[in-house]
C-alpha positions in Angstrom: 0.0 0.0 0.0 1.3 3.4 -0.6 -1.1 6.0 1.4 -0.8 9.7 2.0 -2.2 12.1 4.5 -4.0 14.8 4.7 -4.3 17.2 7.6 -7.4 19.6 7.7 -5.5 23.2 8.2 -6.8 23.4 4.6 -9.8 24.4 3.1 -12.0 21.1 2.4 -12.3 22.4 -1.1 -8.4 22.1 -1.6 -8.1 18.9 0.4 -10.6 16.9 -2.5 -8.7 18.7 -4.8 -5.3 17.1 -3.1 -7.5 13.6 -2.8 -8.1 13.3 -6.7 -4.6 14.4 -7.4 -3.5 11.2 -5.3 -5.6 8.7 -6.5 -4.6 10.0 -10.1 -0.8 9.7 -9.0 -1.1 6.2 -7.9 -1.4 6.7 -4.2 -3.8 3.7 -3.0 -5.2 5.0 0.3 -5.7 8.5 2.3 -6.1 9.2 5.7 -7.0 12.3 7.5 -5.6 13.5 10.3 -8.0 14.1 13.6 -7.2 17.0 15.4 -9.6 19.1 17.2 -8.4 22.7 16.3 -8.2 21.4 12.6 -11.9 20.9 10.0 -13.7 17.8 10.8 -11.9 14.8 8.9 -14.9 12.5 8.5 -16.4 15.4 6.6 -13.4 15.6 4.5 -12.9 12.2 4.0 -16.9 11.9 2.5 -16.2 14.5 0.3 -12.9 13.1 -0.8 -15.0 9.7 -1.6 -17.4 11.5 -3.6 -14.3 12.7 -6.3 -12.8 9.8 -6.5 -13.0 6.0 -7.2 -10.9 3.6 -5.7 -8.9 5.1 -3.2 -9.1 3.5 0.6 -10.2 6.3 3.1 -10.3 6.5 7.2 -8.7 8.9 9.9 -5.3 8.7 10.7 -5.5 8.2 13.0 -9.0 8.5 15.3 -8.6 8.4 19.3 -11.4 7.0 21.4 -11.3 9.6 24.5 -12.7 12.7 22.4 -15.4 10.6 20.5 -16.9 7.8 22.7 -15.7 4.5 21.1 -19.1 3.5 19.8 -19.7 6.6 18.0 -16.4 6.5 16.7 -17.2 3.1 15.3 -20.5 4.2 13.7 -18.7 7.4 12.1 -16.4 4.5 10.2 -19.7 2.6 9.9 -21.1 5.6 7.5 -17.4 6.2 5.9 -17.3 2.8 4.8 -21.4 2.8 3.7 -21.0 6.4 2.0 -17.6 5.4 0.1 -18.7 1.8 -0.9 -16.7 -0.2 1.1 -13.5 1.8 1.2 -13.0 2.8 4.5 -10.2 1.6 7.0 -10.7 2.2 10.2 -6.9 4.1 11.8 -7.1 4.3 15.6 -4.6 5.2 18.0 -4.5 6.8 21.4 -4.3 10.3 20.5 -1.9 13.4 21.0 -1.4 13.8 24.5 -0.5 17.5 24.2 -3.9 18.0 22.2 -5.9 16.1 24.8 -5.2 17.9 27.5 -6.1 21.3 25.6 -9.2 19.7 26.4 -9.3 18.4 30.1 -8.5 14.7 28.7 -6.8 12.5 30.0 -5.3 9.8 28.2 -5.6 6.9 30.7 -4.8 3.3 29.8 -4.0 3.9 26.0 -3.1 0.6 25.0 -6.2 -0.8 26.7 -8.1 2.2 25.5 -7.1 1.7 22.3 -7.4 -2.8 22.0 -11.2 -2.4 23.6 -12.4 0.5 21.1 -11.2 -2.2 18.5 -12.8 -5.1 20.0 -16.0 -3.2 20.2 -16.1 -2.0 17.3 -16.0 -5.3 15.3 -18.6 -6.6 17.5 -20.8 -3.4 16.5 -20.0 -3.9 13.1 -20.7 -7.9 13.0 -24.5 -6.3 14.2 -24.0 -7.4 17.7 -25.6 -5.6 20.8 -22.2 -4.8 23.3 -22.2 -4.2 26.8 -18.8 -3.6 27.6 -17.6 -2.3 31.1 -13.7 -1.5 30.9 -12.0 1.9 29.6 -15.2 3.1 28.9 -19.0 1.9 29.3 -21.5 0.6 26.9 -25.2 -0.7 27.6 -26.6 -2.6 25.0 -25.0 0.0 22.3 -25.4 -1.4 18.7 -26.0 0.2 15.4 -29.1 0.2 13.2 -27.4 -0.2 10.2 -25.0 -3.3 10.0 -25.9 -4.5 7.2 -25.6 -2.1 5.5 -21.8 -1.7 5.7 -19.8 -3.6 3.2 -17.7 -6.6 4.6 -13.9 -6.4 3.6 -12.4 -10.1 3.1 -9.1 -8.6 4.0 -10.3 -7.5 7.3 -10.4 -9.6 10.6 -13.8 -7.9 11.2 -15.9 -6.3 8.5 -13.8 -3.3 8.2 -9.8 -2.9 8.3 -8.5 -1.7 11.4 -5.0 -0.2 11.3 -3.2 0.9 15.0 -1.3 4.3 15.0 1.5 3.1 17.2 5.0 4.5 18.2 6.0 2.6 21.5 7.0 -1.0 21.6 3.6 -2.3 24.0 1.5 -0.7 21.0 3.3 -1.9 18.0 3.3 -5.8 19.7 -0.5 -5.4 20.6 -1.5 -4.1 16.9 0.3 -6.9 15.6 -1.4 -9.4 17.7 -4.6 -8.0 16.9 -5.4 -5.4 13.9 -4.6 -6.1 10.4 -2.5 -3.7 10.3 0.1 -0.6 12.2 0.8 2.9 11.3 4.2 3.1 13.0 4.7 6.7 13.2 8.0 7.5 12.4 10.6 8.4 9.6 13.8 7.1 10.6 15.5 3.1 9.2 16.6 2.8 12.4 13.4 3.4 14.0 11.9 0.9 11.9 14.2 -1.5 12.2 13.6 -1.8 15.8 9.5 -1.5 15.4 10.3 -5.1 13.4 11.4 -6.7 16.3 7.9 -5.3 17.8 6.1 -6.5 14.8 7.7 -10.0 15.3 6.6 -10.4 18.8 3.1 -9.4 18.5 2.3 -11.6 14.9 3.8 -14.8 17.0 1.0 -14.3 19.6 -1.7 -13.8 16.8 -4.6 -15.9 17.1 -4.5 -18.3 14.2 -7.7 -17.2 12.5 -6.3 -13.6 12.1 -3.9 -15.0 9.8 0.4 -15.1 10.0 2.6 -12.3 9.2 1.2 -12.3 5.5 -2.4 -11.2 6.7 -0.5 -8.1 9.0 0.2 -4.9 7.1 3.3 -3.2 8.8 3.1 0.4 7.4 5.5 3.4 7.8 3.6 6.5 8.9 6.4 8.9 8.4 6.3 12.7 7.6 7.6 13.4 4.8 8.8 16.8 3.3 10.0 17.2 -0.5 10.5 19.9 -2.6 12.9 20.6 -5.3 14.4 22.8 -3.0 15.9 20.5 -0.1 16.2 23.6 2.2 12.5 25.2 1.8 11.4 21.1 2.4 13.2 20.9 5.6 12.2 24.8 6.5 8.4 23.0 5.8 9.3 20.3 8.4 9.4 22.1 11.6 5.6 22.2 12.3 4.9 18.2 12.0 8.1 17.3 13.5 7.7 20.0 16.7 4.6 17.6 17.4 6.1 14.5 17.2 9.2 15.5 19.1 6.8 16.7 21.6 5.2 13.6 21.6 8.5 11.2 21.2 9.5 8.9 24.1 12.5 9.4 26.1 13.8 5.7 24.6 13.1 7.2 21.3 14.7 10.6 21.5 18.0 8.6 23.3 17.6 6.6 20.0 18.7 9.7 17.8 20.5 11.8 20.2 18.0 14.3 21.0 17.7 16.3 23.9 15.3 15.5 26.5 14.7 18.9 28.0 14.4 20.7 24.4 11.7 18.2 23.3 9.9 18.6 26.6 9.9 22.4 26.3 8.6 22.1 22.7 5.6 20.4 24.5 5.3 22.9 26.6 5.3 25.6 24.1 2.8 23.4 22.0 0.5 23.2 24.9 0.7 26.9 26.0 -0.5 27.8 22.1 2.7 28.9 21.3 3.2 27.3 17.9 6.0 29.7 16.5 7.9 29.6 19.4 7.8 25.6 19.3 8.7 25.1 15.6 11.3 27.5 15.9 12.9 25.4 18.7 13.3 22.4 16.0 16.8 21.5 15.8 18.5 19.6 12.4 18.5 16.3 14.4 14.7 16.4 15.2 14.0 17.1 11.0 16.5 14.3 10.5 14.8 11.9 12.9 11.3 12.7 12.7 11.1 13.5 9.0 11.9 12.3 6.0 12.7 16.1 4.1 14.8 17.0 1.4 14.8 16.6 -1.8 12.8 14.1 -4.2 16.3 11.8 -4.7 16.8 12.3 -0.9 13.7 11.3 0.4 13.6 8.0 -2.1 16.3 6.8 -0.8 15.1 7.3 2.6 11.3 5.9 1.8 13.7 2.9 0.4 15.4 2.3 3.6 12.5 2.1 5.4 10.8 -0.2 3.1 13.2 -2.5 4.3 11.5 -3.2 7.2 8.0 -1.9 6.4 5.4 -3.7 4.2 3.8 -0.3 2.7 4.4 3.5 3.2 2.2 6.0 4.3 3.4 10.2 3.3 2.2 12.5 6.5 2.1 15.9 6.8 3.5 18.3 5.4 3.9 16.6 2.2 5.9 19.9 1.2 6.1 23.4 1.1 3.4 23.2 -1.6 1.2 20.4 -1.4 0.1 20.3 -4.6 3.3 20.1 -6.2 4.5 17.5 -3.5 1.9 14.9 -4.2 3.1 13.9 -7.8 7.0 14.4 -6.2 6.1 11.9 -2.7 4.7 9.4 -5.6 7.3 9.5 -7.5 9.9 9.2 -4.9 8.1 6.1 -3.3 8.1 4.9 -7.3 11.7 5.0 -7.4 
């Protein structure tokens, strides 16, 4: 699979403009990023299905503390409905940063995160759920199951991909999604999220399938221009957020100060966005971002595709979107 993302900041309008182009540059999926200050992405998803044909759809990736997991599950319910069978369903535990903007807090991810999934299959197999755990549910179901397409390359009737990043998330999406969006853009990184990978598929129950049913996919930001500097200039806002977000294992991983990532955070959370991209060093770009120049990043897309089954292009795609769609493709082509 090669997938790209969109993130909201834009006008709808421009986004299904952006969708088309990918699906006419051979991208095969699109996900939408889900942040609160940023357009509704289920809106922009249905609007991308409408312009275009064959192109796979869901949020990348959709936490279950804003939305209550069952009506997250029905939102993917109508995605897949509205788009013909196209959606996937990308769920992860959300920016913490983001979540506490609005008095959440992120308890129990992984658990969070495996019972929204569990749920949500049940929900979508028609079954009434009451579920006790993370969250409560008394005999929640959905009027509509049958009308949502069944995918046979889904352990339930809809894909369900895992935005992971630490090693307890990557082992438990491997164990039990179809798929991982491992968020990051380094080989290194990736190399180690294999090991992860390979711990979770030998615990997978036989009738999700072996390691050929998983789909282990690079979600990496990605930055290209034909001007390497202006891509890595581009950089700063995606990566300020994941370098906010990075574990300490992680930044120890690439050398990255602990203390300058944590006062990004802080900067992030305080609504003090220039201030926080401007504290990006070189090492976070390098790290958290795969930026340069179209020969540049296919070498590094190639490098991680070492490890990773299919790619995934996140924000910012470029200093001008547009342009960078047909440049990401071709890079990944290469």
């Amino acid at each position: 699979m090669l997938g790209i993302e969109l993130t909201p900041e834009h006008p709808v309008s421009e986004l299904v403009d952006l969708g088309r182009a990918a699906e006419d540059a051979g991208f095969d999926a699109l996900f939408a990023s889900c942040h609160y200050n940023n357009r509704d992405p289920f809106v922009v998803l249905d609007r991308v299905a409408a312009a275009t044909d064959d192109l796979l759809l869901g949020p990348g990736v959709a936490n279950p503390y804003e939305t209550h997991p069952v009506s997250l599950a029905s939102r993917v319910a109508t995605l897949a409905e509205a788009s013909g069978g196209r959606a996937v369903c990308g769920l992860g535990a959300g920016d913490r940063s983001t979540l506490r903007n609005l008095g959440v807090e992120r308890d129990r991810p992984l658990r969070r995160v495996l019972e929204t999934m569990r749920v949500a299959r049940r929900l979508w197999a028609g079954d009434r759920v009451d579920h006790d755990g993370t969250f409560r549910a008394t005999d929640a179901g959905l009027n509509y199951p049958d009308a949502i397409p069944d995918r046979p390359d889904a352990v339930g009737r809809l894909p369900v991909y895992v935005g992971a990043q630490g090693p307890h998330m990557i082992r438990m999406a491997a164990k039990h999604a179809d798929g991982v969006l491992v968020n990051a853009a380094h080989p290194d990184d990736f190399a180690w999220a294999d090991g992860r990978v390979g711990e979770g598929v030998a615990e997978r129950p036989a009738e999700y399938g072996d390691r050929e049913a998983f789909d282990f996919a690079a979600y990496a930001s990605v930055s290209v221009a034909e001007d390497g500097e202006a891509a890595r200039e581009a950089a700063r806002p995606p990566v300020a957020f994941i370098a906010a977000g990075a574990a300490p294992p992680v930044l120890d991983r690439h050398g990255i100060d602990r203390e300058r990532a944590k006062t990004i955070g802080e900067a992030i959370e305080a609504g003090e966005f220039s201030s926080a991209f401007e504290a990006v060093t070189p090492a976070m770009i390098d790290a958290f971002c795969i930026a340069g120049t179209p020969e540049e990043a296919s070498e590094r897309i190639d490098a991680v595709l070492s490890y990773a089954d299919s790619f995934v292009a996140g924000s910012p795609l470029g200093p001008d979107p547009t342009a960078a769609v047909s440049l990401v493709a071709g890079a990944a082509d290469r």
